[in-house]
mmCIF file of the protein (N, C-alpha, C, O) and its ligand, coordinates in Angstrom:
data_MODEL
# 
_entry.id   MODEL 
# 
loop_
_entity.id 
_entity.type 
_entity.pdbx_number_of_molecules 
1 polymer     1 
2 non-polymer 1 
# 
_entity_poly.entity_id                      1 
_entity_poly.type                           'polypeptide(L)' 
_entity_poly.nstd_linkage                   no 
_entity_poly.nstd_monomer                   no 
_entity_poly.pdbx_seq_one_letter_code       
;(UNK)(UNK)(UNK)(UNK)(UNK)(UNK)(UNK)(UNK)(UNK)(UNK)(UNK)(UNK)(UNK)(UNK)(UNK)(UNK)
(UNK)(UNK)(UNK)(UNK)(UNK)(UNK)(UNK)(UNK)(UNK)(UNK)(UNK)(UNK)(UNK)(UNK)(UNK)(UNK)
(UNK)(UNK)(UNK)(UNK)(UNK)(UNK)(UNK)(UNK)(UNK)(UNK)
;
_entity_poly.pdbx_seq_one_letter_code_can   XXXXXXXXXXXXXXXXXXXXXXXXXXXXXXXXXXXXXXXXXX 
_entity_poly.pdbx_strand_id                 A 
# 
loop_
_entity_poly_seq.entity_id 
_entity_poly_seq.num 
_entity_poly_seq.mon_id 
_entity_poly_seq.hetero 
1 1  UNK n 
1 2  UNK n 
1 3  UNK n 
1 4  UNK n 
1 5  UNK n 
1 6  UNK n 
1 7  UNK n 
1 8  UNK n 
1 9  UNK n 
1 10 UNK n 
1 11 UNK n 
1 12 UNK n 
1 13 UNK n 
1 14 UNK n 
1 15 UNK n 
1 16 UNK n 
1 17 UNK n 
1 18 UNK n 
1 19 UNK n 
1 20 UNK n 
1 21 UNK n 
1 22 UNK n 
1 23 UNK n 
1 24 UNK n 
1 25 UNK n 
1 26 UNK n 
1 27 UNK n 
1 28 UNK n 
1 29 UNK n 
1 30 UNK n 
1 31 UNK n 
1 32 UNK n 
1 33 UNK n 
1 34 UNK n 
1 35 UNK n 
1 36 UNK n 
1 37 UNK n 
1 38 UNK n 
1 39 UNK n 
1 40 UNK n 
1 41 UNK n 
1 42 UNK n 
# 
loop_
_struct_asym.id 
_struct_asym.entity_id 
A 1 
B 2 
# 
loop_
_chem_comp.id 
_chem_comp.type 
_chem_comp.mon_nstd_flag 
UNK 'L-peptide linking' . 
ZN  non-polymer         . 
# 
_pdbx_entity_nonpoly.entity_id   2 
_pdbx_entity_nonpoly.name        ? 
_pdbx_entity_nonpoly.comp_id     ZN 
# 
_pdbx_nonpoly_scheme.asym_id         B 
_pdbx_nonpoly_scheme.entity_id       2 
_pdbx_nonpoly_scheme.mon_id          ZN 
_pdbx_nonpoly_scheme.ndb_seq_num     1 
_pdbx_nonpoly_scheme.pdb_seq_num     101 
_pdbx_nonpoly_scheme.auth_seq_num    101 
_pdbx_nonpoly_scheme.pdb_mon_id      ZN 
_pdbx_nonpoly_scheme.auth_mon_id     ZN 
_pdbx_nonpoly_scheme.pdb_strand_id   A 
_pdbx_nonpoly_scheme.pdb_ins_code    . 
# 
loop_
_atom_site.group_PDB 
_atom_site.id 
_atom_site.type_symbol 
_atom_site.label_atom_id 
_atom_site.label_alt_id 
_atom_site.label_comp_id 
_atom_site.label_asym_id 
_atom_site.label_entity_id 
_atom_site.label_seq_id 
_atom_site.pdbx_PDB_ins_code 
_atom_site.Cartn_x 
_atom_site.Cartn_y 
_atom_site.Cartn_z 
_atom_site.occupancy 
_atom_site.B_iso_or_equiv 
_atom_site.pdbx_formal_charge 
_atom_site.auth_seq_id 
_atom_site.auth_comp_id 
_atom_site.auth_asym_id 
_atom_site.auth_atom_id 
_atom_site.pdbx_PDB_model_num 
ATOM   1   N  N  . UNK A 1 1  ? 84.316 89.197  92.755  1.00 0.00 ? 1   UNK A N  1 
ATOM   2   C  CA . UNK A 1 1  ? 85.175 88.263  93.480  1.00 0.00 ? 1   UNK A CA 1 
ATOM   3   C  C  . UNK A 1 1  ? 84.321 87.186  94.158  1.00 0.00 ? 1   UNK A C  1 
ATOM   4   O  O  . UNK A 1 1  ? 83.363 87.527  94.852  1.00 0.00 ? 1   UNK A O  1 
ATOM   5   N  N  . UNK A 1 2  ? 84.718 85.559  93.934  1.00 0.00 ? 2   UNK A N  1 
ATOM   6   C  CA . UNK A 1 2  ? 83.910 84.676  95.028  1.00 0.00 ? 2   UNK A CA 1 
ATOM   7   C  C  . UNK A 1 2  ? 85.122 83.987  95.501  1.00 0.00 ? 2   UNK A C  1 
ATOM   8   O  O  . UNK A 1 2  ? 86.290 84.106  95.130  1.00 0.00 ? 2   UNK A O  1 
ATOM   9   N  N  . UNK A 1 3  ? 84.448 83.044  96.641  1.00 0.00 ? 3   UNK A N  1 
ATOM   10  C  CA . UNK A 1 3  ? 85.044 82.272  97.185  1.00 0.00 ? 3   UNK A CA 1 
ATOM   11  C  C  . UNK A 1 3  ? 84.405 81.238  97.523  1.00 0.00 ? 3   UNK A C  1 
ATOM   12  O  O  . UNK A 1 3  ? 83.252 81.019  97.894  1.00 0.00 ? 3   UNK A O  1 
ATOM   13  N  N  . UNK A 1 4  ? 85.956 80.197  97.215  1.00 0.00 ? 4   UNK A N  1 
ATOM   14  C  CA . UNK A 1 4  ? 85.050 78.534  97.253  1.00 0.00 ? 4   UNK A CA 1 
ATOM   15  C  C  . UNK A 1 4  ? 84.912 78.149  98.818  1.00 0.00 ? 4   UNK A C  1 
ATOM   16  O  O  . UNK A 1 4  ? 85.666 78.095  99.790  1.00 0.00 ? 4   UNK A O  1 
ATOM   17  N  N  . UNK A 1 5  ? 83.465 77.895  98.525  1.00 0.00 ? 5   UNK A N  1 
ATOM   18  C  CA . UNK A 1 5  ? 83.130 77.568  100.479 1.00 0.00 ? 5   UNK A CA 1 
ATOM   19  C  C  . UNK A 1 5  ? 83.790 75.989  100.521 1.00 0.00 ? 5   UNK A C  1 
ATOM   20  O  O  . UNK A 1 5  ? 83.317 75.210  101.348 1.00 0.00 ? 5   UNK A O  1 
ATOM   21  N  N  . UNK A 1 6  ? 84.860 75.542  99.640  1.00 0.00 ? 6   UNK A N  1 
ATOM   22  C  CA . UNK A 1 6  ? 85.474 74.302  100.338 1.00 0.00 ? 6   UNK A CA 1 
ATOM   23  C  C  . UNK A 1 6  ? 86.841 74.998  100.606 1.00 0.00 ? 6   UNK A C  1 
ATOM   24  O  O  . UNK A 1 6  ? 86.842 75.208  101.819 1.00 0.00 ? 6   UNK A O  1 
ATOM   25  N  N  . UNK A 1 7  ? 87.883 75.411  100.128 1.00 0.00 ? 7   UNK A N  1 
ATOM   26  C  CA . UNK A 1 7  ? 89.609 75.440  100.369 1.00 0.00 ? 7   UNK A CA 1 
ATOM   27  C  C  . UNK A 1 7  ? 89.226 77.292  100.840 1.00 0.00 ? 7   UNK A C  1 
ATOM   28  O  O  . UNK A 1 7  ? 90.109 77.947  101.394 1.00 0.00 ? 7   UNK A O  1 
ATOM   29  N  N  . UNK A 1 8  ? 87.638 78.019  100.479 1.00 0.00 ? 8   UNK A N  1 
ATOM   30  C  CA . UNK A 1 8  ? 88.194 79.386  101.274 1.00 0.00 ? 8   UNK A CA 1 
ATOM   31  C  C  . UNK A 1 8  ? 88.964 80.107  100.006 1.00 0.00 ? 8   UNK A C  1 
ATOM   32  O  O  . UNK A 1 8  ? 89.279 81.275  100.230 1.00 0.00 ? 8   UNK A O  1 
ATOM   33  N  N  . UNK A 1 9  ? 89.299 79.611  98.768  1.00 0.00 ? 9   UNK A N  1 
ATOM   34  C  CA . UNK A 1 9  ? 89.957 79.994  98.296  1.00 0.00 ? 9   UNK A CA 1 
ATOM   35  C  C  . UNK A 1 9  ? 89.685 81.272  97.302  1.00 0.00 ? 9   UNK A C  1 
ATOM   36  O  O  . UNK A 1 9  ? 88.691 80.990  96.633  1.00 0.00 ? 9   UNK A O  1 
ATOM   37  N  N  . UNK A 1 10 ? 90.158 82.494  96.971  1.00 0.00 ? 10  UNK A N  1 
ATOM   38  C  CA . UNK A 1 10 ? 89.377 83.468  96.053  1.00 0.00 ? 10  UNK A CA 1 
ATOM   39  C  C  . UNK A 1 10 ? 89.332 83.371  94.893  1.00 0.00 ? 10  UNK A C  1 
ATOM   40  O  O  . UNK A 1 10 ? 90.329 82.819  94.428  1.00 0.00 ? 10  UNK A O  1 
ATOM   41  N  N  . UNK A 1 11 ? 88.379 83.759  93.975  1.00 0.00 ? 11  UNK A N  1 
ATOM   42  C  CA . UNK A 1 11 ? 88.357 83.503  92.102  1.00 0.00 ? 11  UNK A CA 1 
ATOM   43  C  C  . UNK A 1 11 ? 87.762 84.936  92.048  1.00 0.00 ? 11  UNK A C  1 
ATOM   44  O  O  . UNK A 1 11 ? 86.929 85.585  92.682  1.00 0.00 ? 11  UNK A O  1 
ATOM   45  N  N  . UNK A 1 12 ? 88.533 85.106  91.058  1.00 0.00 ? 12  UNK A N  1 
ATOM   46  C  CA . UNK A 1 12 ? 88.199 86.243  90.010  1.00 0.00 ? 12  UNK A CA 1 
ATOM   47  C  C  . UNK A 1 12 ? 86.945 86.140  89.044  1.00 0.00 ? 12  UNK A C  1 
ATOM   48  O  O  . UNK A 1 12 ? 85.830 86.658  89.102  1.00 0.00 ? 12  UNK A O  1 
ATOM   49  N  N  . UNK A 1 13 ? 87.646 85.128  87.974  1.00 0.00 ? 13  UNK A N  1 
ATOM   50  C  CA . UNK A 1 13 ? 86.826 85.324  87.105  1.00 0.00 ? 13  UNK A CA 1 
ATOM   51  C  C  . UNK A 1 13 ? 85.835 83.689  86.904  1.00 0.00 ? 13  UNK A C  1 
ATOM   52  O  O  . UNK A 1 13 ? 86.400 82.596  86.954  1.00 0.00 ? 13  UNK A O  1 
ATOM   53  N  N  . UNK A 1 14 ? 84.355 83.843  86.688  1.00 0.00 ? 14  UNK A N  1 
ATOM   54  C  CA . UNK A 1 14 ? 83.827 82.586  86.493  1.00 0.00 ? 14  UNK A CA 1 
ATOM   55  C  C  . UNK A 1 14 ? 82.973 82.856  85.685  1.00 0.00 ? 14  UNK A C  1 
ATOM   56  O  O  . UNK A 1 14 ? 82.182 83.799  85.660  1.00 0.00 ? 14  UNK A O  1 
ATOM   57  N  N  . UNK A 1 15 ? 83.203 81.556  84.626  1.00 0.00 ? 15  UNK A N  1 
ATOM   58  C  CA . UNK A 1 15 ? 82.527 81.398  82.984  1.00 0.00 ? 15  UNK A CA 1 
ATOM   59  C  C  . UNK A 1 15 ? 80.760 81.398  83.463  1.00 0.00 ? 15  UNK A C  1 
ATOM   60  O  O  . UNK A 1 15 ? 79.930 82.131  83.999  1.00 0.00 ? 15  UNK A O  1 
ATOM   61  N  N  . UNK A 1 16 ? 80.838 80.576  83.094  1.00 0.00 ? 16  UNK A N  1 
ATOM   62  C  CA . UNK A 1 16 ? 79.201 79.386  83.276  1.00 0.00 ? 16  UNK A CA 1 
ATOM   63  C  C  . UNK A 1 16 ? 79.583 78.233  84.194  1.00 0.00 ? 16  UNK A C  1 
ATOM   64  O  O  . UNK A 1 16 ? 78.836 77.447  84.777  1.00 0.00 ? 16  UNK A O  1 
ATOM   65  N  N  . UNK A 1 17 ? 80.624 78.289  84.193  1.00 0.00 ? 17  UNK A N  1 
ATOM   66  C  CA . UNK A 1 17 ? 81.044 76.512  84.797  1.00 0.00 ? 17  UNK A CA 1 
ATOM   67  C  C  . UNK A 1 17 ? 81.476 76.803  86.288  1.00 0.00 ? 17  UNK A C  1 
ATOM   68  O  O  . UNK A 1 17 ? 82.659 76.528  86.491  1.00 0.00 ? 17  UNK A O  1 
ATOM   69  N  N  . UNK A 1 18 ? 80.908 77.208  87.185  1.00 0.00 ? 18  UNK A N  1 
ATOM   70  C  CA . UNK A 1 18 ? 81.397 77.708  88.345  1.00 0.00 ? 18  UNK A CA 1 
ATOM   71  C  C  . UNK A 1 18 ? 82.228 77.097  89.375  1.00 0.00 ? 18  UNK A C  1 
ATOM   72  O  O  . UNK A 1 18 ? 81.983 77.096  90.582  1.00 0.00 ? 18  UNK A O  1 
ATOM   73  N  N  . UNK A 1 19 ? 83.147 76.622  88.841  1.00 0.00 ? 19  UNK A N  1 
ATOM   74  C  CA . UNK A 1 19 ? 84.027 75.112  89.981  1.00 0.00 ? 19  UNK A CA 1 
ATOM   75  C  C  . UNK A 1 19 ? 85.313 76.183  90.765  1.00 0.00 ? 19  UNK A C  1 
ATOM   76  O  O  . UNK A 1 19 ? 85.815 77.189  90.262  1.00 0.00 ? 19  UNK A O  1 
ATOM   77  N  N  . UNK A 1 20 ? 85.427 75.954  91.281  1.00 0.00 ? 20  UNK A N  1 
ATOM   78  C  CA . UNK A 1 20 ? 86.925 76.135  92.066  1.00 0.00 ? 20  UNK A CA 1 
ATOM   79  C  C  . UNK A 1 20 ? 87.942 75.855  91.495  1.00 0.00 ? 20  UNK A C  1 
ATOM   80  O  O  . UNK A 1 20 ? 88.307 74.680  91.553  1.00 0.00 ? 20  UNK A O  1 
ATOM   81  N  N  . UNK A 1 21 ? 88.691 76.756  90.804  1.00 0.00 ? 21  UNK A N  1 
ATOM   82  C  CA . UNK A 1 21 ? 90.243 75.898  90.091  1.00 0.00 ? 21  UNK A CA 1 
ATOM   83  C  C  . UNK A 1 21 ? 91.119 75.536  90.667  1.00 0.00 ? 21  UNK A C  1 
ATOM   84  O  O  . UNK A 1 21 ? 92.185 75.388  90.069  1.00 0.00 ? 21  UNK A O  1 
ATOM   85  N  N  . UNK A 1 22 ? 91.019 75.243  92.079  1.00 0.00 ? 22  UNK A N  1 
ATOM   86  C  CA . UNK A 1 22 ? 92.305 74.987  93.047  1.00 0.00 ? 22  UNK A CA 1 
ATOM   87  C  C  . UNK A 1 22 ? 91.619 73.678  93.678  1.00 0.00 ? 22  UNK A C  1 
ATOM   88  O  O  . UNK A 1 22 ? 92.472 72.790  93.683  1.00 0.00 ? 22  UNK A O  1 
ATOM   89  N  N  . UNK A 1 23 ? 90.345 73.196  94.238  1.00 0.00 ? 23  UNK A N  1 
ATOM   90  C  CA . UNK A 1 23 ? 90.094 72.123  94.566  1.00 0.00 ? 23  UNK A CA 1 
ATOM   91  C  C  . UNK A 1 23 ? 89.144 71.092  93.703  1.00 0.00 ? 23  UNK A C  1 
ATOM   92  O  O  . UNK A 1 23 ? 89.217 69.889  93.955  1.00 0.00 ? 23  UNK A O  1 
ATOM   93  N  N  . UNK A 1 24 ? 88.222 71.591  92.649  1.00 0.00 ? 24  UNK A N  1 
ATOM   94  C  CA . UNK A 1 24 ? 87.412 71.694  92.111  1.00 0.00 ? 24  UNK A CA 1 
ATOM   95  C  C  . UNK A 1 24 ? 85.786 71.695  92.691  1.00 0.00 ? 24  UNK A C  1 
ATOM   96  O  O  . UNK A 1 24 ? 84.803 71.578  91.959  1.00 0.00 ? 24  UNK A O  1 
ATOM   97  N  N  . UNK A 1 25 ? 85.764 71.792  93.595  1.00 0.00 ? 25  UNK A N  1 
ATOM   98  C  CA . UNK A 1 25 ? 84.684 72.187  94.672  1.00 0.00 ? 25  UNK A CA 1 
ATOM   99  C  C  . UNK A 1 25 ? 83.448 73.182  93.546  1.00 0.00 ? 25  UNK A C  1 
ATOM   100 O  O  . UNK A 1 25 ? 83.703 74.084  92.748  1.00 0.00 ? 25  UNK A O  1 
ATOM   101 N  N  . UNK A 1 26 ? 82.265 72.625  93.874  1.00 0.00 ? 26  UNK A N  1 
ATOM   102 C  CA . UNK A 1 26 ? 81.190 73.486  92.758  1.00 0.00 ? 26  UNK A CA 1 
ATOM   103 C  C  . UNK A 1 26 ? 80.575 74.354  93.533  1.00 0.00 ? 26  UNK A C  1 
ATOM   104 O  O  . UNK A 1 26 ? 79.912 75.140  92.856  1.00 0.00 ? 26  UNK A O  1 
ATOM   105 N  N  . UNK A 1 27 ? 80.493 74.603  95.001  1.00 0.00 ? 27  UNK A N  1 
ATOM   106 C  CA . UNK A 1 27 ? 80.159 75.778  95.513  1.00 0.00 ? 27  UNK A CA 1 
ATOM   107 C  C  . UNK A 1 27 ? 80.752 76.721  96.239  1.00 0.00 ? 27  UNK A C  1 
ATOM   108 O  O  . UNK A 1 27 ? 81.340 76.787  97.318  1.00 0.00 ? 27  UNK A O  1 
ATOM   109 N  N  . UNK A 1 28 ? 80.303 77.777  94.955  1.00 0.00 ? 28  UNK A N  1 
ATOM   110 C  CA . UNK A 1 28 ? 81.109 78.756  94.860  1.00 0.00 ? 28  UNK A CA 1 
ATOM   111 C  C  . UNK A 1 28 ? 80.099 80.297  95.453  1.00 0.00 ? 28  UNK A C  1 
ATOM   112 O  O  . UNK A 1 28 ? 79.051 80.613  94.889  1.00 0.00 ? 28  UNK A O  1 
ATOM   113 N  N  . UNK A 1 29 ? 80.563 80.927  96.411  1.00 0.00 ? 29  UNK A N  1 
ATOM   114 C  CA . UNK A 1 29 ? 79.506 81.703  97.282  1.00 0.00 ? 29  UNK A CA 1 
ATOM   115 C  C  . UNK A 1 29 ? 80.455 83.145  96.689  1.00 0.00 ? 29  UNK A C  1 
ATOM   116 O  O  . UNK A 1 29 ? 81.661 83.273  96.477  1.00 0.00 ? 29  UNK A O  1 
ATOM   117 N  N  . UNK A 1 30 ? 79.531 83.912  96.578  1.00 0.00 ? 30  UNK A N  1 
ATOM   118 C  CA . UNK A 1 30 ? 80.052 85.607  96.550  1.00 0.00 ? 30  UNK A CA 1 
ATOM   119 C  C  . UNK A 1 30 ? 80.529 86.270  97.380  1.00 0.00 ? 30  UNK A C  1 
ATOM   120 O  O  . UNK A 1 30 ? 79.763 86.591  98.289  1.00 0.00 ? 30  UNK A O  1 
ATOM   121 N  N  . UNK A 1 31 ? 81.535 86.619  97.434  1.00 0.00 ? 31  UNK A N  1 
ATOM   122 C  CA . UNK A 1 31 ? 82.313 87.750  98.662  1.00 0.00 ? 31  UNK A CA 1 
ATOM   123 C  C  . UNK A 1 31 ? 81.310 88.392  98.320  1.00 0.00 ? 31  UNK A C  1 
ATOM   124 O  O  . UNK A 1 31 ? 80.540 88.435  97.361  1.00 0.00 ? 31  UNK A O  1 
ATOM   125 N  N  . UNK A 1 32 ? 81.525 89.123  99.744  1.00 0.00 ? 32  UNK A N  1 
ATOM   126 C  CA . UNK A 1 32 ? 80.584 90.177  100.433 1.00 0.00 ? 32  UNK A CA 1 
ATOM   127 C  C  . UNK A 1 32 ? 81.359 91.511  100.615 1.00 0.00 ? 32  UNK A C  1 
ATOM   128 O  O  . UNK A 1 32 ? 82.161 91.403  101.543 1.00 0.00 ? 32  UNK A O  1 
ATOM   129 N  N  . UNK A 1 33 ? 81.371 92.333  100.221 1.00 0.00 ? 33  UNK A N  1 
ATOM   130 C  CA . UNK A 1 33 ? 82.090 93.536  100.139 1.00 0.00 ? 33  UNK A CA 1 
ATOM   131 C  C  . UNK A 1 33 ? 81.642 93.919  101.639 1.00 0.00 ? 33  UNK A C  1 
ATOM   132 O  O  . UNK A 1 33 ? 80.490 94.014  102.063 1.00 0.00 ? 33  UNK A O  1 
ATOM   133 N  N  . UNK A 1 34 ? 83.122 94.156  102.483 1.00 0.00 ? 34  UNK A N  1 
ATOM   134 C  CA . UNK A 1 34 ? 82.695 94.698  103.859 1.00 0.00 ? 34  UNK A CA 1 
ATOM   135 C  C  . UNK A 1 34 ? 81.545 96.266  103.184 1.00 0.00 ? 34  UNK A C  1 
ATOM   136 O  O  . UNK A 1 34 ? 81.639 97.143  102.326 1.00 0.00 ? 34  UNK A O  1 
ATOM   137 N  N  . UNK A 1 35 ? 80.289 95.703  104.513 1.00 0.00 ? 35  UNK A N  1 
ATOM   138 C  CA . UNK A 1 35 ? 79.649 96.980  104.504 1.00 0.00 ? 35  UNK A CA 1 
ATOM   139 C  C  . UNK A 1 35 ? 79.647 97.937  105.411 1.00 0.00 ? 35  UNK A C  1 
ATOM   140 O  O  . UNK A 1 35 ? 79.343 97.698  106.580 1.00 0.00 ? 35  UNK A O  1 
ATOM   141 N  N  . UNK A 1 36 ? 79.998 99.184  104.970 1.00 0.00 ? 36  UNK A N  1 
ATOM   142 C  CA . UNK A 1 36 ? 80.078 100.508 105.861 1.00 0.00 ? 36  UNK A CA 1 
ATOM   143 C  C  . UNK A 1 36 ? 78.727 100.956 106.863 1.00 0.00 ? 36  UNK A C  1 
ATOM   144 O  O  . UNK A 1 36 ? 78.733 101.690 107.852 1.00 0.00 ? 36  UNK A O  1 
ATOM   145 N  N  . UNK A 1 37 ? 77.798 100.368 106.341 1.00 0.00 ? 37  UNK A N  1 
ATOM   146 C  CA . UNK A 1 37 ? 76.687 101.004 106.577 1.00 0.00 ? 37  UNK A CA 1 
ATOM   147 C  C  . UNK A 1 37 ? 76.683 100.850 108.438 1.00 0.00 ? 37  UNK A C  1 
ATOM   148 O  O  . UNK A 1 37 ? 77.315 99.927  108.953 1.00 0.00 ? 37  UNK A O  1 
ATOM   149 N  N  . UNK A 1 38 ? 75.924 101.833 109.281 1.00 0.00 ? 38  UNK A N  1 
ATOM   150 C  CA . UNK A 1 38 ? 75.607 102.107 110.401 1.00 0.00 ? 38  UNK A CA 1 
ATOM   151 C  C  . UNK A 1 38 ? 73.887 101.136 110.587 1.00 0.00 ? 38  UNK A C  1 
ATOM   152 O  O  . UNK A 1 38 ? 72.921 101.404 109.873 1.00 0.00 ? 38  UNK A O  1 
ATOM   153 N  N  . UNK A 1 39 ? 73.872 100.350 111.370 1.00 0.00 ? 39  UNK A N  1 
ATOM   154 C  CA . UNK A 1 39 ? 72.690 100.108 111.449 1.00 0.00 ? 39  UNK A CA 1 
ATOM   155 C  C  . UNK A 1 39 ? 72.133 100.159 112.859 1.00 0.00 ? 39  UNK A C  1 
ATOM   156 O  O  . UNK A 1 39 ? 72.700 99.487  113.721 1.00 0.00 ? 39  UNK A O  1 
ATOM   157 N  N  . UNK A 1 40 ? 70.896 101.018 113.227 1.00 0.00 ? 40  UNK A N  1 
ATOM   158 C  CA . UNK A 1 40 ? 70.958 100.543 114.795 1.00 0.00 ? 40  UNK A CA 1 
ATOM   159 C  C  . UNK A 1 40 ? 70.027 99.690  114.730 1.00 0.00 ? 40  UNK A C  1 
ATOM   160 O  O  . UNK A 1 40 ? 69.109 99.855  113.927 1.00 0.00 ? 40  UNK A O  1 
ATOM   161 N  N  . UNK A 1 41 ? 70.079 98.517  115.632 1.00 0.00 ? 41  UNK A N  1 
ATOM   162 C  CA . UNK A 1 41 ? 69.320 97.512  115.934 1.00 0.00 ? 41  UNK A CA 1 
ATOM   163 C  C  . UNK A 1 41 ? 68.996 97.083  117.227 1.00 0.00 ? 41  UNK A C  1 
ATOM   164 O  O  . UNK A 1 41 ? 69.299 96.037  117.801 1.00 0.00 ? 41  UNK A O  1 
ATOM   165 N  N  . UNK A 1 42 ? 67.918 98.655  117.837 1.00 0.00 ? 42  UNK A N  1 
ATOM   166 C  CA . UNK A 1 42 ? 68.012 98.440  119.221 1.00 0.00 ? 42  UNK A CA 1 
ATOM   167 C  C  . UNK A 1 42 ? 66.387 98.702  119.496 1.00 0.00 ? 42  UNK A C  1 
ATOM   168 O  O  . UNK A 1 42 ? 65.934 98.623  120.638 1.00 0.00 ? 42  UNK A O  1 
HETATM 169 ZN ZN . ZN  B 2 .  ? 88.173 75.372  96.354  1.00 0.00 2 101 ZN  A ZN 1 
# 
């Protein structure tokens, strides 16, 4: 799954041609699967 960092919007599937099919915006960033992980950072 990504999403276009212009409209926010989600895509499924992308060829080679990585555009946004709703704005045509070319950067296109990877969802981030919420992570479970515990980290302490203390
Ligand atoms: Zn877009």
């Amino acid at each position: 799954m990504y999403v276009c960092e212009n409209c926010g919007k989600k895509i499924e599937k992308i060829d080679k041609f990585i555009t946004c099919p709703y704005c045509g915006h070319k950067i296109i960033s990877k969802e981030r699967p919420p992570v479970m992980k515990r980290v302490k950072a203390e």
